[in-house]
C-alpha positions in Angstrom: -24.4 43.0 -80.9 -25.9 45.5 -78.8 -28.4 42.6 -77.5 -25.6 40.3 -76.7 -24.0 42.8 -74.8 -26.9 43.8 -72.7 -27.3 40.2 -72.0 -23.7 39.3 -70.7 -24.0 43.2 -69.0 -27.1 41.6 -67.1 -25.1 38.4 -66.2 -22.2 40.4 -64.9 -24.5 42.3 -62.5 -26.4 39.5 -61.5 -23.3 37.1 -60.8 -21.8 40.4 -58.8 -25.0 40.2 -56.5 -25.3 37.2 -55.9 -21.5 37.0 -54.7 -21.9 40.3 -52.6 -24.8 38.1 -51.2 -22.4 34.9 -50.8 -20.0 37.5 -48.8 -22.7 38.5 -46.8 -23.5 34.9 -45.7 -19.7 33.5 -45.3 -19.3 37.0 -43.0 -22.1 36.5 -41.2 -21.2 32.8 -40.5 -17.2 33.8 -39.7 -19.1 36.2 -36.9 -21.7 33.7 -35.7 -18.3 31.5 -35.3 -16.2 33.8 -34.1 -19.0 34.8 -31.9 -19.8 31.1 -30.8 -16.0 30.3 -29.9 -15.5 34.2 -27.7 -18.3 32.2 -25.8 -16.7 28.9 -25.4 -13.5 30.3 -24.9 -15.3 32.9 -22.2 -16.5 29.1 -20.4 -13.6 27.8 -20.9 -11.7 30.1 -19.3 -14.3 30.7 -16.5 -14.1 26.4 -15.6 -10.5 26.8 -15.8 -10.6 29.9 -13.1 -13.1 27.9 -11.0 -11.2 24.7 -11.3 -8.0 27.1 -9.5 -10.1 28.2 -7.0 -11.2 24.8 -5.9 -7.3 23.7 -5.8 -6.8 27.1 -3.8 -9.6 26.5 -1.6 -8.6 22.5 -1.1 -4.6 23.8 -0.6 -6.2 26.1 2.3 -8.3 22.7 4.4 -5.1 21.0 4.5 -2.9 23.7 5.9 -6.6 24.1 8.3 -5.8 20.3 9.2 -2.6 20.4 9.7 -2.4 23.5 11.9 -5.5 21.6 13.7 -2.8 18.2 14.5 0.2 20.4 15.3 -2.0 22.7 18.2 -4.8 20.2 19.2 -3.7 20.8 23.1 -4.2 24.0 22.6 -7.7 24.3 20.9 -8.9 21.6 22.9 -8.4 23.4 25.9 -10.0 26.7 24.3 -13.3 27.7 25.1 -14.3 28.0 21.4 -11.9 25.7 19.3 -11.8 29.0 16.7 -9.0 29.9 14.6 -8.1 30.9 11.1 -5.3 31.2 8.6 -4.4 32.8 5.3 -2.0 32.2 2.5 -1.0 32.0 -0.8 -1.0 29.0 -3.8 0.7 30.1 -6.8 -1.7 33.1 -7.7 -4.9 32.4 -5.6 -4.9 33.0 -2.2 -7.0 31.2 0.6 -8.5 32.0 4.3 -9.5 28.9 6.3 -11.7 29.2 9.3 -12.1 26.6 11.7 -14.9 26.4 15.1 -15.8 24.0 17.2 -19.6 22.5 16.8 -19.5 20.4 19.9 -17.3 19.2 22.7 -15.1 16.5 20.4 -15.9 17.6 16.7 -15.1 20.7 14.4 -15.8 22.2 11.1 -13.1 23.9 8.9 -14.0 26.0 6.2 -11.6 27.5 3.9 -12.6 30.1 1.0 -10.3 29.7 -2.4 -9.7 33.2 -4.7 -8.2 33.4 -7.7 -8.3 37.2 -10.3 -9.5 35.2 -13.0 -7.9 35.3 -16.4 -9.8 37.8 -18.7 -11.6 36.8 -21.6 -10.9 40.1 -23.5 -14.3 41.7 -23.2 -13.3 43.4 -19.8 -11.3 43.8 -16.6 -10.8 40.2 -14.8 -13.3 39.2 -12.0 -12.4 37.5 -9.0 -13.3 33.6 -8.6 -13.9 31.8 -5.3 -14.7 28.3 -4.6 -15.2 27.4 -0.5 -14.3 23.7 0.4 -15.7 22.3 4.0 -14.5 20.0 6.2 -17.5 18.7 8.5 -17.4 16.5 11.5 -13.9 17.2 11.4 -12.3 14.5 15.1 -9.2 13.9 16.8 -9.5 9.9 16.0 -8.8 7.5 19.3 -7.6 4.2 19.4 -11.0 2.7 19.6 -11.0 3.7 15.3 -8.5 0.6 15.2 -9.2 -3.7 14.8 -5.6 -4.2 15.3 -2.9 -1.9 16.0 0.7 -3.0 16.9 3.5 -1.1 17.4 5.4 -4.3 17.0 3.6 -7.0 14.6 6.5 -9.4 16.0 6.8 -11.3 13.0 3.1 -13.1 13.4 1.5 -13.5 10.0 -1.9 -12.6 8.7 -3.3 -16.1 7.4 -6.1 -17.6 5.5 -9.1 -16.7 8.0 -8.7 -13.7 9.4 -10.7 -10.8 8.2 -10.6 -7.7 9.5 -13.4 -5.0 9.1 -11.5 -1.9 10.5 -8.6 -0.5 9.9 -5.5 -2.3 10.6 -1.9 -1.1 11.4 1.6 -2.4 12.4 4.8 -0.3 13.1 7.1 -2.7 12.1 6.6 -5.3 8.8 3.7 -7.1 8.0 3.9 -10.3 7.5 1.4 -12.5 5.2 0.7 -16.6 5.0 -2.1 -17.1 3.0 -5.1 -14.9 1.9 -6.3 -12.8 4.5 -9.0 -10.0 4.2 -9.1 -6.6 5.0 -11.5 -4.6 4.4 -10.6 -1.2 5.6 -7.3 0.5 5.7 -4.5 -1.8 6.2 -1.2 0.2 7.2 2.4 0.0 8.1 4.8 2.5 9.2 7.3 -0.2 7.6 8.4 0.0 4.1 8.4 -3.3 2.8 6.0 -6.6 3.8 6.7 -10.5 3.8 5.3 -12.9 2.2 2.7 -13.0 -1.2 -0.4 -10.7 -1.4 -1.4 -12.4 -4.5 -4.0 -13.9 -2.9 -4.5 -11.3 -0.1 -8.0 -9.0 -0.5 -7.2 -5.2 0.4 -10.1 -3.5 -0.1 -8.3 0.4 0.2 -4.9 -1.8 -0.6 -1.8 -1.5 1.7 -0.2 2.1 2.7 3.2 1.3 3.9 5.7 4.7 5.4 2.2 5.5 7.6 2.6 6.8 10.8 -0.8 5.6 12.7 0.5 7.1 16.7 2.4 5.8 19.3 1.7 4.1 22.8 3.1 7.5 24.1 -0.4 8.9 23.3 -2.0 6.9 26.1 -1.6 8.6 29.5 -2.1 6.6 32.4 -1.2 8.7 35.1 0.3 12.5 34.4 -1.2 15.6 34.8 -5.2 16.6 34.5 -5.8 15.2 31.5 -4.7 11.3 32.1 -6.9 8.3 32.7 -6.5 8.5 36.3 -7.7 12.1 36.9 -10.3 11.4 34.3 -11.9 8.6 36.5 -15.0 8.7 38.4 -13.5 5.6 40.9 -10.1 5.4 41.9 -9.0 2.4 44.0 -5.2 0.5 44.2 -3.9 -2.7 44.7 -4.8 -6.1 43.3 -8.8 -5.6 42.5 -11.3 -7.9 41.1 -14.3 -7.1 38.8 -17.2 -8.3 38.1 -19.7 -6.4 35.8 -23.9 -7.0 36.6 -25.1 -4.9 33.6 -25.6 -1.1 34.6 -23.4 -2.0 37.8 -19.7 -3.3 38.5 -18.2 -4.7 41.8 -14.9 -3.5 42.5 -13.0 -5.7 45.1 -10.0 -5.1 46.8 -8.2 -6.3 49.5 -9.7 -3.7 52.0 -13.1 -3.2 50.2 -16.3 -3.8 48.3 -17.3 -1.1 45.7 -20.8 -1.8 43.7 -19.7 1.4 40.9 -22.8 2.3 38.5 -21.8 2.6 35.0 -23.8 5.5 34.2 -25.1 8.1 36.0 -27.1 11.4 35.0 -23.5 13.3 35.9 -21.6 11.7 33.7 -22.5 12.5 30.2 -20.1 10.1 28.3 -19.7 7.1 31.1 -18.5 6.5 33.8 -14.5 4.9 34.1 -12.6 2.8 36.3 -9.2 3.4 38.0 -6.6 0.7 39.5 -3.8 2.3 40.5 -0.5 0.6 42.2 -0.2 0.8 45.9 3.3 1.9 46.3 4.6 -1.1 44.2 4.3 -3.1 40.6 4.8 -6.2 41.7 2.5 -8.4 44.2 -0.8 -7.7 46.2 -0.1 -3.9 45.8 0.2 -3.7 41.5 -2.7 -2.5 39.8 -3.4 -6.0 38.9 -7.1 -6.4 37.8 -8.9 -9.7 37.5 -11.9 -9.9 34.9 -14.5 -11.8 36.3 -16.8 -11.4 33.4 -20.5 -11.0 33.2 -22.6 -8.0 31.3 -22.2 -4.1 30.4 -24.8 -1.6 30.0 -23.9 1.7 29.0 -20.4 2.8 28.5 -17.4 1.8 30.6 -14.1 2.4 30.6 -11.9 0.1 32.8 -7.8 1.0 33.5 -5.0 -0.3 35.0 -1.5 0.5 36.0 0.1 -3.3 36.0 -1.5 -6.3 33.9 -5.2 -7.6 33.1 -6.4 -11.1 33.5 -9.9 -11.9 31.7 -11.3 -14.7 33.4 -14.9 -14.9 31.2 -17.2 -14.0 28.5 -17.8 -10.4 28.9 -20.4 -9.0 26.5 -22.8 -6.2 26.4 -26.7 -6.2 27.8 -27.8 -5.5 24.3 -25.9 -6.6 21.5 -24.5 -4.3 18.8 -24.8 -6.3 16.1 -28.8 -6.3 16.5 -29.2 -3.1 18.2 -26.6 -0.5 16.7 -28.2 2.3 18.7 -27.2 0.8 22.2 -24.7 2.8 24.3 -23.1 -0.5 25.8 -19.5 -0.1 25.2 -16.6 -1.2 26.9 -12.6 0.0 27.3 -10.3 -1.8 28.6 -6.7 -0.1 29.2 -3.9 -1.7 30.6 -0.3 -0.1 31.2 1.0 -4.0 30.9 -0.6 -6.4 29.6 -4.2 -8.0 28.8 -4.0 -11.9 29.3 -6.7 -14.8 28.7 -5.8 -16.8 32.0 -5.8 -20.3 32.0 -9.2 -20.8 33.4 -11.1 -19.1 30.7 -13.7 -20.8 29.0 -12.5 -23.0 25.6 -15.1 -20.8 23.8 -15.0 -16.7 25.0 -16.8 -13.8 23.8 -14.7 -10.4 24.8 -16.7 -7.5 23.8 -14.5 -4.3 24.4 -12.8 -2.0 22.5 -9.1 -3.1 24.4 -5.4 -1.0 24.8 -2.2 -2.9 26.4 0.1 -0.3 26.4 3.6 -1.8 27.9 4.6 1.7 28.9 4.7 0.9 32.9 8.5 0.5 32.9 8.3 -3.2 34.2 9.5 -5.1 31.4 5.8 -6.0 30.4 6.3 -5.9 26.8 2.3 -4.6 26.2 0.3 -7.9 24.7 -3.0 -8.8 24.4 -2.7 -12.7 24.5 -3.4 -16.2 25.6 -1.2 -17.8 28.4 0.2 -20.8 27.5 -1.4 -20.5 23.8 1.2 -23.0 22.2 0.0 -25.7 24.9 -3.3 -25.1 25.5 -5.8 -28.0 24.3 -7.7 -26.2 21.1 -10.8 -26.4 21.7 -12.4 -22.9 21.2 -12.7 -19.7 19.2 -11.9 -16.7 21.2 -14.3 -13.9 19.6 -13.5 -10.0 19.6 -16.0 -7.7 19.1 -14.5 -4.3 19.7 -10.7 -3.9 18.8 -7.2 -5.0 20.2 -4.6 -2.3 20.4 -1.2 -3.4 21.9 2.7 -2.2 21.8 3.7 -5.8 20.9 1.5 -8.0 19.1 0.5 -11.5 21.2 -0.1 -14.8 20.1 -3.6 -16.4 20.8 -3.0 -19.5 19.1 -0.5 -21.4 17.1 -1.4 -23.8 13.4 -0.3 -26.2 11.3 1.4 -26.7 8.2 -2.5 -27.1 6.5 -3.7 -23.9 8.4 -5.6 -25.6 10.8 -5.4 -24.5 15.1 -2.9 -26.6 16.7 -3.1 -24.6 20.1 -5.0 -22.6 21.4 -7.7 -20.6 20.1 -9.3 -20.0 16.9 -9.7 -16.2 16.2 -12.9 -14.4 15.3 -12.3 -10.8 15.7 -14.9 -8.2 14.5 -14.8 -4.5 14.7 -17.1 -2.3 16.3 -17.7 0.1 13.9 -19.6 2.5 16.6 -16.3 3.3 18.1 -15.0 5.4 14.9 -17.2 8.3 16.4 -18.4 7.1 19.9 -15.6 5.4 21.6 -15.7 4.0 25.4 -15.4 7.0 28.0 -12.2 8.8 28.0 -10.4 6.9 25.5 -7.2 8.0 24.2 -6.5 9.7 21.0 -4.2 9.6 18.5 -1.9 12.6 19.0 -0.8 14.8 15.5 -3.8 13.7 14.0 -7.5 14.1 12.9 -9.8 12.9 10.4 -13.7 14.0 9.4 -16.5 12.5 8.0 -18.1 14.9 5.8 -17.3 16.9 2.6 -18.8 20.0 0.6 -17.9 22.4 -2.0 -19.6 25.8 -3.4 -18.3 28.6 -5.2 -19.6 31.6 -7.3 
């Protein structure tokens, strides 16, 4: 008896220690756990704050943009471009900084804060993230392939691709499968027509505003195309351009203007003002003679343009992307293809007909007589076409085919996004940048 009882006395004790030693173990693994998940919750939380900061410090560039399109005149026309902000998102708070870094581009930097929530091992540390905007621009119209503040009901059809962005005022309309490949846009809230078949590479943003043809100033105040220009003349003028030269005729004189001279950082530009009148020998009339471009050029009239031949550039873009050829052409009527141009004509300018000279000119760029002229041509862009109401260059058939006129082959100068032609306007109430970057703590 006394055995047996030593021998279930001995099991008792040794079950009893080798539970204590199970409770040790379970404890110890609850703690690693608990341990384990203090840390993950501790991340967790941490990402969470950092991920708050970041929206802080993003809320803080946009109201750093938007300050920036409201008060361009303004910081333009200061001698630093420097300015800052501060505010408030839910419980972070933000500071944005914006400086100039050279005479058309900025930066804006804004720093996001947030307390943190705490983890429950101590007081809550603060959490920034700091977003940049670099290379932030006031855009111009040269950024465009086709703007119109009027599309005038003339369809995109099977063909025409466009490489830059694209924007109408009023609807777009669509016959067949066109292409874009940048931004297509309308400050219209409906289109016509099928996109089925219709590539849109960044698809189609309809209810954007994308400027006005207010923007463009021909004549007011310092700051226009006029008082901008290295040679003012008036009256009907011809010109012809002989590479790094460009004779300027009038009725009075002979000008041989150099594009580009070592006082004239960003080009030299072109002024044809109206000699009293709009109308007759005295508008601002300019005929294109045609011929070559080297370096950058801006040409602008007060009353209508008439292109008479190829123009193109000394060294081609397309082959040479680094060349500074480059070529406005700004007209307060319209731009016309007169009846004596080549059936085959090369245009290479970035081009503006504005319709804001009070005349009745509606603002085209266009072919006259393009529903009876003989098709026997393509009529190739290589810049961009910006105009009030959108012209006709050509007119097809029911297969697609040119009935009249030209066919179209319009490409985009994609050096224009951040080196326009000399001069050119911008798009007022906005700006865009090229470069992102984030850090935080």
């Amino acid at each position: 008896m006394n055995t047996a009882k030593q021998v279930r006395e001995d099991l008792d004790g040794s079950v009893l220690i080798v539970t204590l030693c199970l409770l040790f173990i379970v404890a110890g693994l609850v703690l690693t756990i608990l341990d384990v998940a203090s840390d993950h919750r501790a991340i967790t939380v941490r990402q969470l704050n950092l991920d708050q900061a970041m929206y802080v410090a993003e809320a803080g560039v946009e109201v750093g943009a938007r300050f920036m399109e409201s008060n361009l005149t303004v910081m333009v026309s200061s001698s630093t471009g420097a300015t800052n902000g501060s505010g408030s998102v839910g419980s972070g708070t933000y500071h944005y900084y914006i400086y100039r870094t050279n005479s058309s581009t900025y930066c804006i930097i804004s720093t996001g804060t947030v307390s943190g929530v705490s983890n429950g091992s101590g007081s809550n540390h603060p959490i920034s993230r700091v977003v940049s905007l670099l290379d932030v621009y006031q855009p111009t119209y040269a950024e465009f392939a086709l703007w119109s503040s009027n599309n005038a009901a003339i369809n995109f059809v099977t063909g025409d691709v466009f490489y830059g962005p694209v924007y109408s005022g009023t609807e777009i309309y669509f016959d067949g499968d066109p292409a874009f490949y940048n931004m297509l846009a309308s400050d219209y809230g409906t289109y016509s027509g099928s996109i089925s078949g219709v590539y849109l590479a960044d698809g189609l943003a309809l209810n954007s505003y994308q400027g006005t043809m207010a923007d463009v100033n021909f004549n007011s105040g310092s700051s226009s195309l006029k008082s901008l220009a290295n040679l003012v003349v008036s009256g009907t003028t011809t010109l012809t351009f002989n590479g790094g030269t460009t004779t300027v005729k009038t009725s009075s004189s002979t000008t041989i203007f150099t594009n580009v001279t070592s006082s004239w950082a960003n080009g030299g530009a072109i002024y044809v003002a109206n000699n009293g009148t709009s109308s007759g020998s005295k508008s601002g009339t300019i005929y294109l003679e045609g011929g070559t471009v080297t370096g950058p050029l801006t040409v602008a009239s007060e009353a209508s343009m008439y292109i008479e031949n190829n123009i193109t550039y000394t060294h081609n873009p397309v082959t040479t992307p680094t060349t500074t050829d480059a070529l406005g052409l700004i007209s307060q009527d319209n731009i016309w293809v007169d009846t004596g141009a080549p059936a085959a004509l090369t245009i290479d300018a970035a081009m503006i007909a504005a319709g804001t000279s009070g005349d009745g000119s509606a603002g085209s760029f266009g072919v006259i007589n393009y529903n009876t002229r003989t098709p026997t041509g393509t009529l190739t862009v290589y810049g961009g076409i910006v105009q009030d109401v959108r012209g006709a260059v050509g007119t097809v058939n029911g297969s697609g085919s040119i009935s009249t006129g030209y066919n179209k082959d319009y490409n985009y100068d994609s050096r224009f996004l951040t080196k326009p032609p000399p001069d050119y306007p911008v798009i007022s109430g906005k700006v865009n940048f090229s470069k992102w970057q984030e850090s935080g703590n």
